[in-house]
C-alpha positions in Angstrom: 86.7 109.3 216.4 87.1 110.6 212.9 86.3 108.0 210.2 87.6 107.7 206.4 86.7 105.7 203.4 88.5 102.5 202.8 89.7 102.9 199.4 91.1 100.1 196.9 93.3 101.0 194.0 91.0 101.6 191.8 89.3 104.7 193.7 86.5 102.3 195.2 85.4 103.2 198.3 85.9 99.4 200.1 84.5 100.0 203.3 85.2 102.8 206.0 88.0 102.9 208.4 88.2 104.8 212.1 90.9 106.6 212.8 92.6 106.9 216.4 90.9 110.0 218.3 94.4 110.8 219.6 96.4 110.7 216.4 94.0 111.9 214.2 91.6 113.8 215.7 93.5 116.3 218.3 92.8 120.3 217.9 95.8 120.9 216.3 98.6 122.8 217.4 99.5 125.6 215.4 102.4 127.1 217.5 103.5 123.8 217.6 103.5 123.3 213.9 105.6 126.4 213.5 108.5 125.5 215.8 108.5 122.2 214.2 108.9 122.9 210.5 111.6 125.4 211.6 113.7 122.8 213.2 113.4 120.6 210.1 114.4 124.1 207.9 117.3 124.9 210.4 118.8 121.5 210.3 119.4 121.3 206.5 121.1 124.7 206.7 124.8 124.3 207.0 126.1 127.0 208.5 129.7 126.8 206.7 128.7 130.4 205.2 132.4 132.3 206.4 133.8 135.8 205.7 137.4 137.1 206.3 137.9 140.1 209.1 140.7 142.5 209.3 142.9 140.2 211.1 142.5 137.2 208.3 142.9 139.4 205.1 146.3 139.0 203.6 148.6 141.4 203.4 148.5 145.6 205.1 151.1 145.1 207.8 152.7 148.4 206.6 151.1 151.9 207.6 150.4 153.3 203.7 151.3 156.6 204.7 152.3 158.7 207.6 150.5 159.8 210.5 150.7 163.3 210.0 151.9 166.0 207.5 150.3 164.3 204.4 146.4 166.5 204.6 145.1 162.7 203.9 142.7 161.2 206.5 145.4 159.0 209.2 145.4 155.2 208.0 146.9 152.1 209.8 146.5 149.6 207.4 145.3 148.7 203.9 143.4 146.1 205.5 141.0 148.5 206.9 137.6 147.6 206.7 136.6 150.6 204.7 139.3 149.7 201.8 138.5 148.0 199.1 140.0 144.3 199.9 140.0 144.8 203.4 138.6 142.7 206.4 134.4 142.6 206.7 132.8 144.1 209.6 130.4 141.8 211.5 130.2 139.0 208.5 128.7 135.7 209.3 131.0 132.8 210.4 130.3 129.5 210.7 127.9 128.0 213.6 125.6 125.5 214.0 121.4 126.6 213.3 120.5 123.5 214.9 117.3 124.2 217.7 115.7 121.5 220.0 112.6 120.7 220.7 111.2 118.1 223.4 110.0 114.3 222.4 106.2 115.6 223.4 106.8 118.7 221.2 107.5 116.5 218.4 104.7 114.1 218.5 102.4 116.7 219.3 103.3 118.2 215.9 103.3 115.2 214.2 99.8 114.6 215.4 98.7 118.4 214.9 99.6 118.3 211.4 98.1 114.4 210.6 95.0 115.7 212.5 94.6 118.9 210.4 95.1 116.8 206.8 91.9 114.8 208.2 90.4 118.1 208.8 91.1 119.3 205.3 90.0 116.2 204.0 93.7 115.8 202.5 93.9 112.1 204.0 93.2 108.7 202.3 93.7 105.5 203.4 94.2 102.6 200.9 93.9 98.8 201.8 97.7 98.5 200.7 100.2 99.6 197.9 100.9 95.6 196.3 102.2 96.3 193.1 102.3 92.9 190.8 105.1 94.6 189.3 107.3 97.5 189.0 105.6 99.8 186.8 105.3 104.1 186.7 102.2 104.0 184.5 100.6 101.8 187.2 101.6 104.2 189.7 100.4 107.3 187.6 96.5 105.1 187.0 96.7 105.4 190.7 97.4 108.7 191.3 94.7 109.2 188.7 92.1 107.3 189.8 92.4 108.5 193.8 92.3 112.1 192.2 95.8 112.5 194.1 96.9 115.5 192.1 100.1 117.6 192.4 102.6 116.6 195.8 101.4 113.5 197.7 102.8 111.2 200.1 102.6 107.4 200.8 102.8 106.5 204.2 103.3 102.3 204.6 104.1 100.2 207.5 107.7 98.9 207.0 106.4 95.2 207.6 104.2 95.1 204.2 104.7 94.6 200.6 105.1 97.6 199.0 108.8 97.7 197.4 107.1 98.0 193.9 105.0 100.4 194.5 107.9 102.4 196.2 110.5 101.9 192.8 107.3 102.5 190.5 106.6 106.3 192.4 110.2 107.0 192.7 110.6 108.5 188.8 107.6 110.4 189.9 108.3 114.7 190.3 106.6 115.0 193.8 105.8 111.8 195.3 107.2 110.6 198.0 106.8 107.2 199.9 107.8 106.7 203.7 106.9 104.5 206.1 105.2 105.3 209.7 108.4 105.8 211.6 109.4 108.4 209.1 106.5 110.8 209.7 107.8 114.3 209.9 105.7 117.8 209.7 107.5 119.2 206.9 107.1 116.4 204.5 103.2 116.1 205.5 103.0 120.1 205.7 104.3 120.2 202.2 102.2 117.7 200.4 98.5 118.2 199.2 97.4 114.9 199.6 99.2 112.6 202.3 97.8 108.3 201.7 98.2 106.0 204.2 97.8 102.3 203.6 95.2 100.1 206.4 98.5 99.0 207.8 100.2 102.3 208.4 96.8 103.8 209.7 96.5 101.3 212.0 100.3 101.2 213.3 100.4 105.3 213.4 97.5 105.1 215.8 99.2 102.9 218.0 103.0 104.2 218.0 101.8 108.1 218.0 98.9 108.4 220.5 
């Protein structure tokens, strides 16, 4: 069962912590991991990309020349794809990039990817995020002070006090806070440092295993 430091805000390590075996301390998944964070890619593309063909272009109803007799190559229509204006062979049109993957997929990536951050030693866990106040340069001393450097992520159970802490980060260029039900691979892939508070630990090792 893997095991952390309990830290407060001010970098001291509090006590230690034990994580759940089956959240946290899985071989992870890389395959997994893959077909996860291109699911997340695929459903932010749109997919509205859209090019004309021969039969949408406006205009070259009218043969431009004869069919014979001229010592020019035959031509049915100014439309053509090989004139300059004409339809587009094969361009894209718009679909849906959208892939699937099963429920047991997804939480097997989600715990791949929170079980390799603990391998990495790119996972803290804070006794909790109360903020007297709403105040960046608070957030920054804490950022400092955990040595949390470059993109992190807060992870907090949606039942604690945390709402300053969330509107002190949020000015902040790569910091993100979510809370447990909004783990996702990308957002945890993309981060150096991912922080949980006690809380959030605690719940992700229950709802995730």
């Amino acid at each position: 069962m893997p095991t952390v430091k309990l830290l407060n805000l001010n970098g001291d390590a509090v006590s230690e912590i034990e994580l759940a075996e089956a959240v946290f301390g899985i071989e992870p998944n890389k395959q997994v991991l893959f077909d996860a964070v291109n699911l997340q890619r695929n459903s932010l593309r749109q997919g509205t990309h859209k090019t004309k063909g021969r039969a949408e272009v406006r205009g070259g109803g009218r043969k431009p020349w004869r069919q014979k007799g001229t010592g020019r190559a035959r031509q049915g229509s100014i439309r053509a794809p090989q004139w300059r204006g004409g339809g587009i062979v094969f361009g894209p049109t718009p679909r849906s990039y959208a892939t699937k993957l099963n429920r047991k997929v997804r939480r097997l990536a989600i715990r791949s990817i929170l079980s390799q951050k603990v391998l990495d030693n790119e996972l803290k866990v804070v006794e909790n995020l109360a903020f007297a106040e709403i105040k960046t340069k608070e957030m920054v001393r804490v950022l400092n002070t955990l040595n949390l450097e470059k993109k992190v992520v807060f992870v907090v159970d949606g039942m604690e006090d945390a709402e300053n802490a969330f509107y002190s980060l949020r000015n902040l260029q790569n910091c993100l806070m979510i809370t447990v039900d909004q783990i996702n691979v990308y957002d945890v892939m993309n981060s150096n440092n991912i922080v949980f508070t006690k809380a959030a630990a605690e719940l992700a090792g229950e709802v995730l295993a």
